[in-house]
Structure formats: structure tokens, C-alpha cells
PAZAPA-4460 file (N, C-alpha, C; in steps of 0.05 Angstrom, whole numbers, plus 32768, in hexadecimal, padded with zeros to 4 digits):
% residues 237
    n_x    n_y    n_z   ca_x   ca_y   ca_z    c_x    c_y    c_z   seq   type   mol
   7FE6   7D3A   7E1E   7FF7   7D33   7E35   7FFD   7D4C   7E46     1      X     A
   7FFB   7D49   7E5C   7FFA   7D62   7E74   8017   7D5B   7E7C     2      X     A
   8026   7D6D   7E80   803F   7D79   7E80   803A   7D81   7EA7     3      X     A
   804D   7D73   7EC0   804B   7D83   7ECF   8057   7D9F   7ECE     4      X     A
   8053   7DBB   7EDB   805D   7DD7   7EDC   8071   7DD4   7EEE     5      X     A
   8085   7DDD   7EE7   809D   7DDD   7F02   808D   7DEA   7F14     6      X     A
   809E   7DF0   7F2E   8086   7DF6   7F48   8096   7E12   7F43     7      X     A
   80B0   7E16   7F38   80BF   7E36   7F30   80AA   7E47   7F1F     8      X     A
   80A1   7E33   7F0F   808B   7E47   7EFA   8077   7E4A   7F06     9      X     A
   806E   7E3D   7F11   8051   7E3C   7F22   804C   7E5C   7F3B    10      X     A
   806C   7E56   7F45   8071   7E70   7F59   8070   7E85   7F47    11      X     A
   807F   7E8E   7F39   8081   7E9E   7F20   8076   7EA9   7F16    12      X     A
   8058   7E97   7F06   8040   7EA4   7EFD   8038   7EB0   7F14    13      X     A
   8034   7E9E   7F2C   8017   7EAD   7F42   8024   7ECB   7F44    14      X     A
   803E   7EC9   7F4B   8046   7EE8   7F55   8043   7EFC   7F37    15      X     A
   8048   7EF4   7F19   8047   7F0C   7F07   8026   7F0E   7F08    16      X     A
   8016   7EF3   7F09   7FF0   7EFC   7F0E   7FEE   7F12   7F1E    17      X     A
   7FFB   7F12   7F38   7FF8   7F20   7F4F   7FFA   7F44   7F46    18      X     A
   801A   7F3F   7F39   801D   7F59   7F32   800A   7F66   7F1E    19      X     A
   8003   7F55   7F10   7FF4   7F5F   7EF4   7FE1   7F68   7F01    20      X     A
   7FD1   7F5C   7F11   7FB5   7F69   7F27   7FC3   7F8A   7F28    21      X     A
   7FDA   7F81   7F38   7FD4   7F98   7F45   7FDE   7FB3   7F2F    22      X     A
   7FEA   7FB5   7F1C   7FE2   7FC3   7F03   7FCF   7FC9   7EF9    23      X     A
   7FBF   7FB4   7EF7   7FA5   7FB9   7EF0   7F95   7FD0   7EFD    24      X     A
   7F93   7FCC   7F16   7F88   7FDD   7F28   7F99   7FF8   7F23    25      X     A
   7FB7   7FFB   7F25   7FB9   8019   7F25   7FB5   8021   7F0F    26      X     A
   7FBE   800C   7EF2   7FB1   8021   7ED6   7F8E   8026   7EDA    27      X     A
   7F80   801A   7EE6   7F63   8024   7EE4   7F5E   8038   7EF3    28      X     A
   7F7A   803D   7F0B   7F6E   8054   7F22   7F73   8075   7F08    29      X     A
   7F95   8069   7EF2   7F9C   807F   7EE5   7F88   8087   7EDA    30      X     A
   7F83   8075   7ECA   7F6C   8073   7EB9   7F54   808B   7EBC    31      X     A
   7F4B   808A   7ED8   7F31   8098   7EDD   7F38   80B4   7EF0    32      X     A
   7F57   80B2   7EF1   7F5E   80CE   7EFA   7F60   80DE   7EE7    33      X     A
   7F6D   80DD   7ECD   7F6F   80E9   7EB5   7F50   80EF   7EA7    34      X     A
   7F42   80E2   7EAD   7F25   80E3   7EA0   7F19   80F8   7EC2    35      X     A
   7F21   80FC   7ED1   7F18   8111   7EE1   7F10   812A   7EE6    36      X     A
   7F11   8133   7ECD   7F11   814D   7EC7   7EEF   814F   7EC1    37      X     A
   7EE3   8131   7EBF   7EC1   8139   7EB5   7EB8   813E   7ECF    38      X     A
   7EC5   813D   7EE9   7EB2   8141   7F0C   7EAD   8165   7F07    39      X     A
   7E99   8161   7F0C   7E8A   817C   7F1B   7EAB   8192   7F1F    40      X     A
   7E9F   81A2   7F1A   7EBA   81B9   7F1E   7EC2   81BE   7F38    41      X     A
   7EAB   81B7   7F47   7EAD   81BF   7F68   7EB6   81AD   7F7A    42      X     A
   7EBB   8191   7F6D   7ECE   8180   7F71   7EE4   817A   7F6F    43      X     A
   7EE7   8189   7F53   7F00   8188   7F4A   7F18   8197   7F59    44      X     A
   7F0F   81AB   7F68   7F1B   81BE   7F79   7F20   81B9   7F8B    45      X     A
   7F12   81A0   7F9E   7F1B   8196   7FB5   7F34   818F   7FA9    46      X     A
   7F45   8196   7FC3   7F6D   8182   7FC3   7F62   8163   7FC2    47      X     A
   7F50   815B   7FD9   7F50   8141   7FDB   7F35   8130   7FC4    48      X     A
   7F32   813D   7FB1   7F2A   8136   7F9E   7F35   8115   7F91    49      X     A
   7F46   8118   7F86   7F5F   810A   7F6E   7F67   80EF   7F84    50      X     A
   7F69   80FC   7F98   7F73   80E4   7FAC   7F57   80D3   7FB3    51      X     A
   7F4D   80DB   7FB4   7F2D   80CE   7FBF   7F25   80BC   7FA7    52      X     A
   7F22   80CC   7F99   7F1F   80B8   7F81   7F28   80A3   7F70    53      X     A
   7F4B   80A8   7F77   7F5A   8097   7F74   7F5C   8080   7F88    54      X     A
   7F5A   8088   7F9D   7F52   8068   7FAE   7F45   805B   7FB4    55      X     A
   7F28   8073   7FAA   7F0C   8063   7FA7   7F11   804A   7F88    56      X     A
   7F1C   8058   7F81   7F21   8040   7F65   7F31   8020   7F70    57      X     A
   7F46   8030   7F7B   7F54   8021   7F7F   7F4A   8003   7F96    58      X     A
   7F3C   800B   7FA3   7F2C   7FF9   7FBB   7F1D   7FF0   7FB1    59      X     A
   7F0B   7FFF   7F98   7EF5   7FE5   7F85   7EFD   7FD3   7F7B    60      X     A
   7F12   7FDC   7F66   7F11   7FC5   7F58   7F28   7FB1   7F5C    61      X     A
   7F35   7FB8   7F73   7F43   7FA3   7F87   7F2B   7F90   7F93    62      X     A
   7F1D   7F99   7F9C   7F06   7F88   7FA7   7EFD   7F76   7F9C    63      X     A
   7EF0   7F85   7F7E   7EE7   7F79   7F6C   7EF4   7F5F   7F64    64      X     A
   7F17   7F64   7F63   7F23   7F4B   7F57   7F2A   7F3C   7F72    65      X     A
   7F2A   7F3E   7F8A   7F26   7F36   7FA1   7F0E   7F22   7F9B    66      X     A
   7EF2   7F30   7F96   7EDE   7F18   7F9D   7EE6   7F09   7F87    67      X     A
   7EF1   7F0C   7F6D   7EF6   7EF8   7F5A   7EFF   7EDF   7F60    68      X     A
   7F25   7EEA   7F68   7F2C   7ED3   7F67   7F26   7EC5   7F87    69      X     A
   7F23   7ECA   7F95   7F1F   7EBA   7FA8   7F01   7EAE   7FAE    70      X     A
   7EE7   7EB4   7FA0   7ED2   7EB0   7F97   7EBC   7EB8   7FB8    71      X     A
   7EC3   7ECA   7FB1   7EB8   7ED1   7FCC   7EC3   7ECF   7FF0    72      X     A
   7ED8   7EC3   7FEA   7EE2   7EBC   8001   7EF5   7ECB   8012    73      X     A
   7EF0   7EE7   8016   7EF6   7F01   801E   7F0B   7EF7   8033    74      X     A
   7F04   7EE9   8045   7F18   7EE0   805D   7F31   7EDE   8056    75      X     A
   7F36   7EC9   8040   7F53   7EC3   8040   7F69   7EDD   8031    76      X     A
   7F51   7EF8   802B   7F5F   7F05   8027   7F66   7F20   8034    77      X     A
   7F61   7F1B   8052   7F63   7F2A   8066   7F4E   7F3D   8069    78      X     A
   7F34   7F37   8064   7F17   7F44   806D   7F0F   7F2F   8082    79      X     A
   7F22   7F36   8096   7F17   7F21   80B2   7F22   7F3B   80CE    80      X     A
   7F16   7F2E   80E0   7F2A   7F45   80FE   7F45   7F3B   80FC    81      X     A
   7F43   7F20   8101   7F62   7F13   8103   7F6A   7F02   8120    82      X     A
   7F83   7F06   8120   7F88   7EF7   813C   7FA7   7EFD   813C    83      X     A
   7FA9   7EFD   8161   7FC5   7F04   815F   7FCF   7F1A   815B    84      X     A
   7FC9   7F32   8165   7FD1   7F45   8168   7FDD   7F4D   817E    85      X     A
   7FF1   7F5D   8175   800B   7F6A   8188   8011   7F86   8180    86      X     A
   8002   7F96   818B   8001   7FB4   818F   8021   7FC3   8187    87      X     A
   802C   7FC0   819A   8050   7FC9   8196   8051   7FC8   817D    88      X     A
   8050   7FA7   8177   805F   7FA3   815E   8042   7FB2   8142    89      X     A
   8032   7FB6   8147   8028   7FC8   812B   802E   7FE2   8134    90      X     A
   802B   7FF1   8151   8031   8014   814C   804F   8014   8143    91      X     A
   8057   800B   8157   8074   8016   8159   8089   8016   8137    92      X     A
   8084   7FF9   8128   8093   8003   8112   8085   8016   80FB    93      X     A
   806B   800E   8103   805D   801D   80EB   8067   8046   80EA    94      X     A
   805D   8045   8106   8066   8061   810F   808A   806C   8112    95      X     A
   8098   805D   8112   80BB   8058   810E   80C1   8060   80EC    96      X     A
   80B5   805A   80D9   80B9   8053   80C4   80A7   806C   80B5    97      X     A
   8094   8074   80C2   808E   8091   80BD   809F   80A1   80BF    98      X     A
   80A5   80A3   80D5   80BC   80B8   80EA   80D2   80C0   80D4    99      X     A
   80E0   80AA   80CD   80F6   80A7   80BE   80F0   80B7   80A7   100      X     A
   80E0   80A9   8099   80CE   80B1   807B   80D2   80D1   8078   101      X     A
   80C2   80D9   8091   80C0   80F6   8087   80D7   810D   8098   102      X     A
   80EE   80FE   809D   8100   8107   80AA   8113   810B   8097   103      X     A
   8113   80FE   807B   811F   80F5   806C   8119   8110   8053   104      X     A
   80FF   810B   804B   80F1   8122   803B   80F2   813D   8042   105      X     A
   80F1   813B   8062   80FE   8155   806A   810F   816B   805B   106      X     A
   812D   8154   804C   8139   8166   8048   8133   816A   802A   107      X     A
   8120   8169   8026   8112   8176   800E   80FB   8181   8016   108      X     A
   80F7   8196   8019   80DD   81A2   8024   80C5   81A5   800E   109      X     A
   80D4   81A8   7FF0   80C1   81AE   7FE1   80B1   8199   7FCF   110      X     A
   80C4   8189   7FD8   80B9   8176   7FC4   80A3   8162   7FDC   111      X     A
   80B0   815F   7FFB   8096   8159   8009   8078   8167   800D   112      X     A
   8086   817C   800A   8064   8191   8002   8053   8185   7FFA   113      X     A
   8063   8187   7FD6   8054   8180   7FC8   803D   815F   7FC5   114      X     A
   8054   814A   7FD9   8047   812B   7FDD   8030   812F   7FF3   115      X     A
   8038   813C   8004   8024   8144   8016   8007   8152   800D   116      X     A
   800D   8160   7FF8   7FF7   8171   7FE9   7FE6   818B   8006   117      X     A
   7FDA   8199   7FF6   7FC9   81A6   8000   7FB2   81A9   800F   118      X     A
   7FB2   818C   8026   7F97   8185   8034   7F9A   818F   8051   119      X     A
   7F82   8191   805A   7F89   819F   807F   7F8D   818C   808B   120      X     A
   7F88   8191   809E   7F92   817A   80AE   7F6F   815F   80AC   121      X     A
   7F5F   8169   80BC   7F44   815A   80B2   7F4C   8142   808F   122      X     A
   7F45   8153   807E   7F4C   8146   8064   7F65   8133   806D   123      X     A
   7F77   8137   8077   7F8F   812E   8075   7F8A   810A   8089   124      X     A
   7F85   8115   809E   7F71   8103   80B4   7F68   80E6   80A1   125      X     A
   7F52   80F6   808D   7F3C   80DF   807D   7F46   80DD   8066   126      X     A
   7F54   80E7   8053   7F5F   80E0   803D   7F7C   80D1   8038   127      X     A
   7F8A   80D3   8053   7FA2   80CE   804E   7FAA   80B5   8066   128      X     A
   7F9F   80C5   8083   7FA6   80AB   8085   7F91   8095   8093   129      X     A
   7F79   809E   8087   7F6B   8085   8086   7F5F   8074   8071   130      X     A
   7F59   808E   805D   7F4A   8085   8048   7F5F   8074   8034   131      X     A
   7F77   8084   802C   7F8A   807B   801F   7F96   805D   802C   132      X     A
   7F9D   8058   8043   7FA7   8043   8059   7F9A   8029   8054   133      X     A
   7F72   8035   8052   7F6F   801A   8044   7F68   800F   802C   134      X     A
   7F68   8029   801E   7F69   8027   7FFA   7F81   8016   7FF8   135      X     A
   7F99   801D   8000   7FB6   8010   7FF6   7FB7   7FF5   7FFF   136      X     A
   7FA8   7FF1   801A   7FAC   7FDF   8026   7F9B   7FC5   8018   137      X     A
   7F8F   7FC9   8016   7F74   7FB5   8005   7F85   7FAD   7FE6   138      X     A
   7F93   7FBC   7FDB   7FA1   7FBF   7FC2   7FB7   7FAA   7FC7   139      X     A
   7FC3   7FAF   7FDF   7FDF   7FA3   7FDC   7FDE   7F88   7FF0   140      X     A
   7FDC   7F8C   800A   7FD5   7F6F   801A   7FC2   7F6C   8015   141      X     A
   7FAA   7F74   8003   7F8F   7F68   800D   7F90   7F4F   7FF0   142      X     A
   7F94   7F67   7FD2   7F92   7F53   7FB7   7FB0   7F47   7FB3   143      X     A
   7FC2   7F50   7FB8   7FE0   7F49   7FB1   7FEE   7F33   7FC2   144      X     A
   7FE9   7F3B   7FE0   7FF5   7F29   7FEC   7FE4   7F13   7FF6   145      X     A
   7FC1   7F1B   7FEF   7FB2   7F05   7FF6   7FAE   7EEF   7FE4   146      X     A
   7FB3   7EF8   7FC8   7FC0   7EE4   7FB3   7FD1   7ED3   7FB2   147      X     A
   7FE9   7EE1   7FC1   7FFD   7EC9   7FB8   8003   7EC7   7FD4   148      X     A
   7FF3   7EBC   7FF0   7FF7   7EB1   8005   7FFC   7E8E   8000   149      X     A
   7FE9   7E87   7FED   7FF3   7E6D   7FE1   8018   7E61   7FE0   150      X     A
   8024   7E7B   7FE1   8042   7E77   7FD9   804E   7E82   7FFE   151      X     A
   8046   7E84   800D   804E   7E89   8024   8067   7E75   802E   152      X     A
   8068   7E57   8026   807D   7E51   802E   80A5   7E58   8026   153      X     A
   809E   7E69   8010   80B4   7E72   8008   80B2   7E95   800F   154      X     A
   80D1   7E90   8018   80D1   7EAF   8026   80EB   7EB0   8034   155      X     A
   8104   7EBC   8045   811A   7EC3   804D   8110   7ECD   8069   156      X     A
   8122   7EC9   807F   8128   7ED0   8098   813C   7EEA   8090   157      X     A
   813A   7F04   80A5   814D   7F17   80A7   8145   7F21   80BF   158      X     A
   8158   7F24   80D9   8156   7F29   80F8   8140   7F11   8108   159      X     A
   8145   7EF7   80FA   8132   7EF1   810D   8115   7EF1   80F6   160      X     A
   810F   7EFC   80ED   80FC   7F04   80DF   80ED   7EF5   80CD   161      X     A
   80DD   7EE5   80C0   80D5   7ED1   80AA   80C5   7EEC   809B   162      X     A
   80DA   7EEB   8084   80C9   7EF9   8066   80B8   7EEB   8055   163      X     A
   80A7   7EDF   8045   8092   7ED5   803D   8097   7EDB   8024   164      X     A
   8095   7ED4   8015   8091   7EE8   7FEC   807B   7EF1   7FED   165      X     A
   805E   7EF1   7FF6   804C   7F00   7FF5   804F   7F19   8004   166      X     A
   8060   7F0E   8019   8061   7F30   8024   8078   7F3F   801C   167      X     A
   808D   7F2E   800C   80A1   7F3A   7FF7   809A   7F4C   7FEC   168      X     A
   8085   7F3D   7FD7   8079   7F49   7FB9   8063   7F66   7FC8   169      X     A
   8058   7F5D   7FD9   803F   7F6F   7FDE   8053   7F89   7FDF   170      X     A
   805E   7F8B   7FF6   8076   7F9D   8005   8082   7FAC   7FEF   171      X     A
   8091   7F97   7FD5   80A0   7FB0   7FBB   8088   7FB5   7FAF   172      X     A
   8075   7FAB   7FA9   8065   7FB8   7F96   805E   7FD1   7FA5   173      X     A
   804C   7FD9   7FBF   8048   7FEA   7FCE   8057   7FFF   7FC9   174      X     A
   807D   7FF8   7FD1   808E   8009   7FCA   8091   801A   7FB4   175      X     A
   808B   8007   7F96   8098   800F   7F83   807D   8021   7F70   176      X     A
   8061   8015   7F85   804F   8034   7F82   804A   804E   7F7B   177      X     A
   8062   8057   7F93   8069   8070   7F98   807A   8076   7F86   178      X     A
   8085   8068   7F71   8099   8074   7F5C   8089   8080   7F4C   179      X     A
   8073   8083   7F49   805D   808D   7F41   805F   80B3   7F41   180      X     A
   806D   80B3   7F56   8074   80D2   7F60   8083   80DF   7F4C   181      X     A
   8098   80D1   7F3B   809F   80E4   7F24   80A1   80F4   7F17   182      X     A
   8077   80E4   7F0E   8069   80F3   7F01   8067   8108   7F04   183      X     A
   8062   8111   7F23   805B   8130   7F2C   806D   8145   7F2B   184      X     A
   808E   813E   7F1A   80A4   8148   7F25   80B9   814F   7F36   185      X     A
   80A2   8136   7F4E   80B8   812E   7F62   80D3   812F   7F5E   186      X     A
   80E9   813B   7F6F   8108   812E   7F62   810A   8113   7F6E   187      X     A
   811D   810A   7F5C   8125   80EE   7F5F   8129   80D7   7F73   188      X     A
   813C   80E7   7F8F   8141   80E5   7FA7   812C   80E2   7FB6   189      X     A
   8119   80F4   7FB7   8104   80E9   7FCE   80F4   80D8   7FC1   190      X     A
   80F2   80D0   7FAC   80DC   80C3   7FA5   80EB   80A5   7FA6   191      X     A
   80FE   80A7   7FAA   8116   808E   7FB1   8115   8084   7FC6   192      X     A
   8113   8098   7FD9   810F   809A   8003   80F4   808C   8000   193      X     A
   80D6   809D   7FF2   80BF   8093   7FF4   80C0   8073   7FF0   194      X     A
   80CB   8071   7FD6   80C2   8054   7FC8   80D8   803D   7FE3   195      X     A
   80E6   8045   7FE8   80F7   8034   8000   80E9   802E   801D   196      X     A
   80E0   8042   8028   80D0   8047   8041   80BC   8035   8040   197      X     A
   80AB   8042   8029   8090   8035   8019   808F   8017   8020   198      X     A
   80AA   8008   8017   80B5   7FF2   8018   80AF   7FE8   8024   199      X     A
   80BD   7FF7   803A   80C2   7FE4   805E   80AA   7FED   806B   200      X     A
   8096   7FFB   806B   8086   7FF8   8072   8073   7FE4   806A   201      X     A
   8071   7FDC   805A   806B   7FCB   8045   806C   7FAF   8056   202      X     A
   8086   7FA7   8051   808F   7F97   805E   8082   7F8F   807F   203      X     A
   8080   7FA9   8092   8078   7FAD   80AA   8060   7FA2   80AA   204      X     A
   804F   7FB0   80A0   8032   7FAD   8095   8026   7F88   808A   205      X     A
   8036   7F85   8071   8036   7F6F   806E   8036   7F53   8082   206      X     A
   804D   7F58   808F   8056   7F44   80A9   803C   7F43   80B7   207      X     A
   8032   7F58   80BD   801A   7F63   80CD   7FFC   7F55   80C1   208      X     A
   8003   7F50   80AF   7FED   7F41   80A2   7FEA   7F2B   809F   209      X     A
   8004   7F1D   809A   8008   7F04   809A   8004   7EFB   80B1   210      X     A
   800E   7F04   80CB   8016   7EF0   80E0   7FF3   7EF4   80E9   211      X     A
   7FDF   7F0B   80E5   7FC3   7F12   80F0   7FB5   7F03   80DE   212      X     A
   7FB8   7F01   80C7   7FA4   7EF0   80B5   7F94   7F03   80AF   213      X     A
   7F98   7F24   80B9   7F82   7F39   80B9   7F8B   7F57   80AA   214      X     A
   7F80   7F67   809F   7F86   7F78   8088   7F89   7F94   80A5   215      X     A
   7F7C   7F8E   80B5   7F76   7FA7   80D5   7F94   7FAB   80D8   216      X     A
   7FA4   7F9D   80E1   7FBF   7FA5   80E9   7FD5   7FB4   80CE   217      X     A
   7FC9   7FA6   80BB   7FDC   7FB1   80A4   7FD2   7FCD   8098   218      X     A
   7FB9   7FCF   809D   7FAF   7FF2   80A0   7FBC   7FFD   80BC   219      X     A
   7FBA   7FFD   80CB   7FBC   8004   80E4   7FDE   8012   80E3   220      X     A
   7FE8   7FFB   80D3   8009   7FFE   80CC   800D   801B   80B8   221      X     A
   7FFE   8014   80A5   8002   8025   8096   7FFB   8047   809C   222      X     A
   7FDB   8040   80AA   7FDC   8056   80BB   7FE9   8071   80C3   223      X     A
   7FF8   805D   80D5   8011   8067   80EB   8028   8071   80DF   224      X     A
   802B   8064   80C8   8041   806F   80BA   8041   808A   80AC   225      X     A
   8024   8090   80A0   801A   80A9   8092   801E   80BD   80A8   226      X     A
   800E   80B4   80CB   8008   80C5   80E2   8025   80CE   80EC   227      X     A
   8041   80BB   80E4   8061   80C7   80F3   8064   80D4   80DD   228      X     A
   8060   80D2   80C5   806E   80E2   80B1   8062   8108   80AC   229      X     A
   8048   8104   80BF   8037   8120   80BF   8045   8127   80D7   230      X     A
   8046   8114   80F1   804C   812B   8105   806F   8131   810B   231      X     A
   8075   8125   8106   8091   812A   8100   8096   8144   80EC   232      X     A
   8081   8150   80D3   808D   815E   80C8   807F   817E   80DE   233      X     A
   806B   8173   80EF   8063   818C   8104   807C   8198   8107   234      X     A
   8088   8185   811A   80A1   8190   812B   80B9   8191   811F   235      X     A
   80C3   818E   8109   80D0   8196   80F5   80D1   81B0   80EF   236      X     A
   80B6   81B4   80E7   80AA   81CD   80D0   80BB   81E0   80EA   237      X     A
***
């Protein structure tokens, strides 16, 4: 006898599936950073080494479970151009939410150093905010929130605003990423600012994806946010 699933459990599972994905993916990115020590020594030395590799991981085997569950059907998970784009609305908060970000870290200089790491500007350009923009991005709106778009009708208004649970879930997971920073000895406080910002960009980004049907604007977002949080600390410094 088949038992219907409440439609509570039904929501429930898709979003802990969702999350588990996306676990999955960062323990395999840890996974093969810790085993990094077998690259060539002359690799090992590049700054943008660890990062490269970690989002090269991270973008495979997102993909990988990308072509899974949707069986090839890349579109519905924002590998399309899109439609509906409105310029303002991707620079301006993406780049707002930078601004803030690293206005914030500011008043920790040492510990932003250290998140920033040791790359020139070039490296910084292609590792950070492009390469990383769409490593994360493929990870979080592309497998997380392209998963559980199925659940789009549940979600909250705030300013006017319709929140979604896929762009909920995508948005904290994104955030709670960066708690990740700990590890490095981060203090507590910025890695609090990070994982918050992280958030709402998240959120920004997300929206950006949802309303485009397209993964371009939610990079684009993310972007902008890496590009206010660099030049803001120019004119700072």
C-alpha cells in the first residue's frame, strides 16, 4: 500500500538533497586540497594555485551532478543566455554590496589581507573575480538553486520583493560557505560580516537568476561584488 508524502516532507527532502549536493561538492573540493601537496613544486608556489584548484573541483563535479540529475537538460539549470535583463538592477546591487563588504573588513586590515591573499592584480582579475564568480556560481544557483526551482512557489515578499526557497537556500548556503574562513584563523567578526554580505549577495544574485532563467546575470552579480570590495580597499589603503 503506497502511503501519500505530505507535500511538507516532499519540500523538506528536495531542500536537505539540495544541501547534501552541495556538501558533497565542498568535501571533494577539501578533499583534493589537502592531497595537494603531490602538484609539481612550481605550482605549489603559485598564491593562485589552491584557489584554482579548488574551483576547478568545485565546477566539475557540480556539473557532473548537474548533468545527473537533470539528465542532460542543462537549460533548466541556468546554462542558457536568458531573458529579461535589466542592467541597473545586476551592477548596481552587486557592486553596493561589495562596497559595504569591504568597508566593513576594513576595520580589520589583517585579517582582510589575509582573505584577499597574495595575488596581483592580473591573478586577482582571473582567479577571483572571474574564475572563482563562476566556480561558486555553477555550485550554488546553477546545482542548488537549479534543483529545487521545482519548489519556487513557496517563498516570502520583503520591500516589494518575492523571495523564492530556492533562492533562500542557494543565498544561505553561499553565505554560510565562507564560514569556512575560520579555518585560516580568521577572527570571528569578519568572518560573520563575510558570511552575512555573502548572503545578500546571494540573495541579489539569486533573484537575478530566477527572474533571467540564466546563470550570466548571477555571475555578473557576483562579479561586481568581488570588483567593489577590491576597489574600495584602493582608496582606503
Amino acid at each position: 500500500m503506497n502511503l501519500p508524502i505530505p507535500r511538507s516532507l516532499r519540500v523538506a527532502g528536495r531542500v536537505l538533497v539540495a544541501i547534501l549536493m552541495g556538501i558533497f561538492v565542498l568535501n571533494s573540493v577539501a578533499v583534493v586540497v589537502m592531497n595537494s601537496d603531490r602538484l609539481p613544486s612550481a605550482l605549489r608556489s603559485q598564491p593562485w594555485s589552491e584557489g584554482f584548484l579548488s574551483h576547478t573541483i568545485m565546477w566539475l563535479i557540480s556539473l557532473i551532478l548537474i548533468l545527473v540529475v537533470s539528465r542532460g537538460k542543462l537549460r533548466s539549470f541556468g546554462f542558457c543566455r536568458g531573458e529579461k535583463y535589466k542592467t541597473a538592477q545586476i551592477i548596481i546591487p552587486g557592486a553596493v554590496a561589495g562596497l559595504a563588504l569591504a568597508t566593513v573588513l576594513h576595520l580589520f586590515p589583517e585579517d582582510s589581507e589575509a582573505f584577499q591573499r597574495d595575488y596581483s592584480f592580473v591573478q586577482t582579475v582571473i582567479f577571483v573575480w572571474l574564475y572563482a564568480s563562476v566556480s561558486e556560481e555553477i555550485l550554488t544557483r546553477g546545482l542548488i538553486q537549479g534543483f529545487l526551482n521545482p519548489l519556487v512557489q513557496y517563498g516570502f515578499s520583503i520591500f516589494g520583493v518575492r523571495i523564492s526557497l530556492p533562492v533562500l537556500t542557494g543565498a544561505l548556503f553561499f553565505g554560510l560557505m565562507h564560514a569556512a574562513l575560520l579555518t585560516t584563523g580568521m577572527a570571528l567578526f569578519p568572518v560573520i560580516s563575510i558570511v552575512v554580505f555573502a548572503s545578500v549577495l546571494g540573495l541579489i544574485a539569486g533573484y537575478q537568476r530566477e527572474q533571467t532563467g540564466s546563470l550570466i546575470p548571477a555571475i555578473i552579480v557576483h562579479a561586481l561584488g568581488n570588483i567593489g570590495g577590491y576597489c574600495i580597499g584602493l582608496f582606503i589603503a
